[in-house]
C-alpha positions in Angstrom: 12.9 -11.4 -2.6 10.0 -10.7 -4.9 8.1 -7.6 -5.3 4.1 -7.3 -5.9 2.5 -5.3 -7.4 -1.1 -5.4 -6.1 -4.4 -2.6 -6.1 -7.6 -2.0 -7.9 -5.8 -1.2 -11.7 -7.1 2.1 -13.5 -10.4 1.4 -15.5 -10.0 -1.9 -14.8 -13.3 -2.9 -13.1 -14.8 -6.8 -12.8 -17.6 -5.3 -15.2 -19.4 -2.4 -15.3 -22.8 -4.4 -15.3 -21.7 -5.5 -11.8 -20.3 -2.2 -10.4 -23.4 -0.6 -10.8 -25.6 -4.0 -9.7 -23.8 -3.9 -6.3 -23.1 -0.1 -5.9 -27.2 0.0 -5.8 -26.7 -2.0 -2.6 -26.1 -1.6 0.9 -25.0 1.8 1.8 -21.8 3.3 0.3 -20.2 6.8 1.4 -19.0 8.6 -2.0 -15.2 8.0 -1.2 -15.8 4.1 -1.5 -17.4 4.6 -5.0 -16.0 7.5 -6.6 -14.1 7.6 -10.0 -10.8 8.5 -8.4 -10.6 4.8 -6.8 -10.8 3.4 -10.3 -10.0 5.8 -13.5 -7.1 5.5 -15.2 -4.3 8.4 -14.9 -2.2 7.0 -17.8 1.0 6.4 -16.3 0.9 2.8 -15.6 3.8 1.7 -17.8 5.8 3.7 -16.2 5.7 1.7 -13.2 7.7 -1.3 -15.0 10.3 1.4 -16.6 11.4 2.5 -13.0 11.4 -1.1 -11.5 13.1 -2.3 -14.4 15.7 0.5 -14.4 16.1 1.6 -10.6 15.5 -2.1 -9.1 16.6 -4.2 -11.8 17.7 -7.4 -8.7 13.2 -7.8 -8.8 13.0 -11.1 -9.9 9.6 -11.4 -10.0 6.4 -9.1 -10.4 2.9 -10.5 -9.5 0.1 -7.9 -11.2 -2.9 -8.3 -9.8 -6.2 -7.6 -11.7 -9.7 -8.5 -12.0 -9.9 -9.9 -15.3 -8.2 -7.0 -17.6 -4.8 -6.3 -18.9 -3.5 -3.4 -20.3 -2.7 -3.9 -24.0 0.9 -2.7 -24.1 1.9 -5.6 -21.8 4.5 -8.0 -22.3 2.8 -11.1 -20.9 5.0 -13.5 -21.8 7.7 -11.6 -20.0 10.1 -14.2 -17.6 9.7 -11.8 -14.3 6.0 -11.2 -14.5 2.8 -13.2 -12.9 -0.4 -12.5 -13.6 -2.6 -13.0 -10.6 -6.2 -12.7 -11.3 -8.9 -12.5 -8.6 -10.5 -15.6 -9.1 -6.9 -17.1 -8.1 -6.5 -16.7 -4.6 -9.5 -14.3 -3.6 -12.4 -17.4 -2.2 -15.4 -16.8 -4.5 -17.4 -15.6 -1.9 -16.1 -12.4 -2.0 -16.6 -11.9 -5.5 -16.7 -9.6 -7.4 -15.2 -6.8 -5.2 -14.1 -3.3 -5.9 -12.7 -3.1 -2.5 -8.7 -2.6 -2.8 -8.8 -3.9 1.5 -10.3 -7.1 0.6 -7.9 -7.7 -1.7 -5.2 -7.0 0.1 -6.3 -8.9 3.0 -6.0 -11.9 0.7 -2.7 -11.3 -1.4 -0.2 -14.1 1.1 -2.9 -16.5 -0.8 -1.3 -15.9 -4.3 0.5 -19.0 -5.6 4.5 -18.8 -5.7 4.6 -15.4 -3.2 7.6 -15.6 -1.0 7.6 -14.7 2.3 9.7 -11.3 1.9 7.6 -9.4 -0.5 6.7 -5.3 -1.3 2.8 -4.2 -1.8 3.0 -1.6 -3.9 -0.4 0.4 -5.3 -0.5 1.3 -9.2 0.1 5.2 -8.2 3.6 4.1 -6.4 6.6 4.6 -8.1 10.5 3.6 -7.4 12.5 6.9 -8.3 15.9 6.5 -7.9 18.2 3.6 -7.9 17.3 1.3 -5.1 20.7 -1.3 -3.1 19.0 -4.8 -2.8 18.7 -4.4 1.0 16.3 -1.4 0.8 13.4 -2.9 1.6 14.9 -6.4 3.8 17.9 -7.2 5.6 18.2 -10.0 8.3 15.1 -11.2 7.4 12.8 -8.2 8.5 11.2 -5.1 6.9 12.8 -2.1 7.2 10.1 0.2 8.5 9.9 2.8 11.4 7.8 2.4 14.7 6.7 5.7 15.6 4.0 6.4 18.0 0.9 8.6 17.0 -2.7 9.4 17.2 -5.0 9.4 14.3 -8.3 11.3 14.8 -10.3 11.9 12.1 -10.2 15.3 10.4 -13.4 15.3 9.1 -16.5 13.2 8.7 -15.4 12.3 5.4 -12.4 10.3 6.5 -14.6 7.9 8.7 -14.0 5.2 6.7 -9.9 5.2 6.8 -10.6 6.4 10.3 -12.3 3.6 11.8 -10.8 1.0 10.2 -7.3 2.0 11.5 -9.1 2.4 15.3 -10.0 -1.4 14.7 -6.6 -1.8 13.2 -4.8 -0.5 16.4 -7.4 -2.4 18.8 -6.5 -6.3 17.5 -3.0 -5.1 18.0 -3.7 -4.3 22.0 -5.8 -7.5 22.2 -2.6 -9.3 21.1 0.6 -7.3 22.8 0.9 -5.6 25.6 2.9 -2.3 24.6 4.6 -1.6 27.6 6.6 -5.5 27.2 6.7 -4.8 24.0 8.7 -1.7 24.8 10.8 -3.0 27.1 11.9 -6.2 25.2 12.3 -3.8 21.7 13.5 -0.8 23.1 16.5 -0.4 20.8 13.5 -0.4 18.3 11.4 1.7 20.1 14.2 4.7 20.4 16.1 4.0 17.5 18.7 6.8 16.9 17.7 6.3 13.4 14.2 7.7 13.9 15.9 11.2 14.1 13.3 13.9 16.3 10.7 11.4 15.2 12.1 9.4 18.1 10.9 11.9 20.6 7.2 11.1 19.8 7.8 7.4 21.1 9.6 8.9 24.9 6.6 11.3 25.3 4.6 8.4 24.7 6.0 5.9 27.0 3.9 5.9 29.9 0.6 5.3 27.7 -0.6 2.0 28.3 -1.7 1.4 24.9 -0.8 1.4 21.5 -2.7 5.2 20.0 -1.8 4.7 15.9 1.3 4.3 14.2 2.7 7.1 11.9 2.1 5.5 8.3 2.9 6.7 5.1 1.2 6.0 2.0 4.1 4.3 0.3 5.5 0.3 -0.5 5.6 -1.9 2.2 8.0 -4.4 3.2 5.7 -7.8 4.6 6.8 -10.9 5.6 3.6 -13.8 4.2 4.2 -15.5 7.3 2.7 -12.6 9.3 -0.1 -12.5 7.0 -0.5 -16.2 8.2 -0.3 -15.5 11.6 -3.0 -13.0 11.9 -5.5 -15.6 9.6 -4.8 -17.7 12.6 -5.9 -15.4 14.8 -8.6 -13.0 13.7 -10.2 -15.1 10.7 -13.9 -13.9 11.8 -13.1 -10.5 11.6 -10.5 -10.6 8.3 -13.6 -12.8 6.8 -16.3 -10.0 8.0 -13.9 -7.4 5.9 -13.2 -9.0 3.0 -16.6 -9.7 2.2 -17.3 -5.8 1.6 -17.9 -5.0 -2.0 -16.6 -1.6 -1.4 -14.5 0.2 1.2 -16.7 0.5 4.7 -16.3 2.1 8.1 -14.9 -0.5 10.9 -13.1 -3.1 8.9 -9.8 -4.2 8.4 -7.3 -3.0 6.5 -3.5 -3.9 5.6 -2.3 -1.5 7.7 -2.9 -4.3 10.8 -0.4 -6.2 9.0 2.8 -3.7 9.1 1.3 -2.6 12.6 2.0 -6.3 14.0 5.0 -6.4 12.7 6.1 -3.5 14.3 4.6 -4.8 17.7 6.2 -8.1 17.5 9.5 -6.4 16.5 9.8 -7.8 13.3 11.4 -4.7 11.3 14.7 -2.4 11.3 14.5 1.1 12.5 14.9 3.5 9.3 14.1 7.1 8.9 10.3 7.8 7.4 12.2 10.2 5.2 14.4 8.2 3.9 11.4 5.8 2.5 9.9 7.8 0.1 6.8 10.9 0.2 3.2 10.9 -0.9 1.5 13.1 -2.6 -2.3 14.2 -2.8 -2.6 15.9 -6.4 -3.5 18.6 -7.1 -2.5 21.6 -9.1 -0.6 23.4 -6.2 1.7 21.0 -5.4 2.2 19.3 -8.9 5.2 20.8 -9.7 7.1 19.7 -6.2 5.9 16.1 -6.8 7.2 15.8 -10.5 10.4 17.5 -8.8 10.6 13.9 -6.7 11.2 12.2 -10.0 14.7 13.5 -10.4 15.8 15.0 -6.7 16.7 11.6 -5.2 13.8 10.6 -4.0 13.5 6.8 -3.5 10.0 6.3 -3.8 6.9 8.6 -4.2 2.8 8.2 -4.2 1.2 9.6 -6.5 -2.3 10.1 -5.2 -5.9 10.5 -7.0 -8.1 11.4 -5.5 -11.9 12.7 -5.5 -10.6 16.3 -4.7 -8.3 16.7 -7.6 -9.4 19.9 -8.9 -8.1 19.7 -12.9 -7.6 15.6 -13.4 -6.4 16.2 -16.9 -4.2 18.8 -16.8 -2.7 17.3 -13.7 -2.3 13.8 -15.4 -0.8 15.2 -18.5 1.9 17.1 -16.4 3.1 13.8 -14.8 3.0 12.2 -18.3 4.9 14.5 -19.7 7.3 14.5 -16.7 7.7 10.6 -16.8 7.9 10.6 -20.3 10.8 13.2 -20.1 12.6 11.3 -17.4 11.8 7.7 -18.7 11.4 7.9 -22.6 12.8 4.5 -23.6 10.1 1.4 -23.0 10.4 -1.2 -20.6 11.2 -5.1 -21.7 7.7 -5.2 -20.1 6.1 -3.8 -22.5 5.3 -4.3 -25.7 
């Protein structure tokens, strides 16, 4: 198995001359541009100490970046690739500072195997992870559970949208009620726990509504990547040519949903797969608590709402540094 690591890194952009050449054009909401998407929180090390200590059976990481690497990195190190976007992103789409396109692309990266875990730069592993956590019988382990995602607000249009064009390649491609019928032990998995509920009281809908998700590593298998290329390349093309994020385009999340469509996953508990947090300074303290309760995995999300970015940031460095004090052979 091989995990990835894969996003837009911290501070990192593909020139500041060209952020602010294309961020004149076209029309971009504030979300799509704003600082949270790109500044650097100053825990990125960290990353490699809790693969390296709670995953140590990675054999490889592929760090994906526009151009820059952090200067504390080991890149000579025996388990590490670095993927630049030049390497498997066509050139037509670049430069980009939109994390979708490049995750549309990432099954193009040289030497990926088919099992592999997208994780963001602001997910961390937290606790000591078995081998079989994220595979076994050569599927994900991932939880189908039915749900509607209406937008709270006009400000969410963007995530929105794109998972409503998401959901509605999946119905052009499987009919739910087969699906249901030929998965059902997937479908009403005992492991779902009440979450299970939400997929009976959803039975007799003839469509597929959303998918609960949580903002958290993914399992994907490259060949479903593959498969969808095959099928939609107009519209995967249309979305990864977007410089920035934009309403009605695809995202990754259409990957994981066919999966769990085509039945390509084990039932597990959400809860058992890790939590995501929004900072900010209420709830802080119960996300540094995830770094030593047992938790196996948690988000820890910027974003353009965070109402005191450096106290916030020093807390979780502090709290990292506390927990994970003793570098990484990934680092310098």
């Amino acid at each position: 198995m091989i995990l990835l690591f894969c996003g837009l890194i911290p501070a990192i952009l593909p020139g500041k001359k060209n952020f602010i050449k294309f961020k004149g054009k076209g029309k971009h909401q504030e979300n799509a541009i704003n600082a949270s998407r790109f500044r650097d929180m100053g825990i990125f090390n960290y990353w490699f100490r809790c693969v390296e200590k709670y995953a140590p059976w990675v054999r490889k990481v592929h760090l994906v970046t526009c151009g820059q690497i952090p200067s504390w990195i080991n890149t000579e190190h025996e388990k590490l690739n670095i993927v630049f976007h030049h390497d498997f992103i066509p050139n037509e789409y670049l430069p980009t500072f939109n994390s979708n396109a490049i995750e549309l692309n990432i099954h193009k990266i040289k030497g990926l195997s088919d099992k592999f875990v997208l994780f963001n730069d602001d997910m961390f592993i937290t606790s000591p992870l078995a081998e079989n956590f994220y595979f076994e019988n050569g599927y994900p382990n991932d939880f189908l559970i039915i749900k509607k995602y209406p937008p709270k607000n006009k400000g969410e249009i963007i995530m929105s949208s794109s998972d409503f064009l998401n959901v509605s390649v999946i119905n052009s491609h499987f009919d739910k009620k087969i699906k249901m019928r030929e998965h059902k032990n997937k479908y009403y998995s005992p492991n779902y726990g009440r979450f299970m509920m939400k997929n009976f009281l959803n039975r007799k809908e003839r469509l597929f509504e959303g998918f609960y998700s949580r903002h958290i590593p993914q399992p994907f298998l490259k060949s479903t990547f593959n498969e969808i290329w095959k099928h939609e390349e107009d519209l995967l093309t249309e979305s990864s040519g977007e410089k920035f994020r934009a309403p009605l385009r695809l995202t990754q999340y259409l990957f994981r949903y066919w999966q769990l469509a085509s039945g390509k996953f084990n039932p597990t508990h959400p809860k058992d797969r890790g939590v995501c947090f929004t900072l900010s300074t209420e709830n802080i303290n119960e996300a540094i608590k995830t770094l030593s309760d047992g938790t196996t995995q948690v988000c820890l999300n910027d974003t353009l709402g965070m109402n005191d970015f450096e106290g916030i940031t020093n807390a979780l460095k502090n709290a990292f540094e506390i927990k994970l004090n003793d570098k990484s052979s990934f680092e310098i």
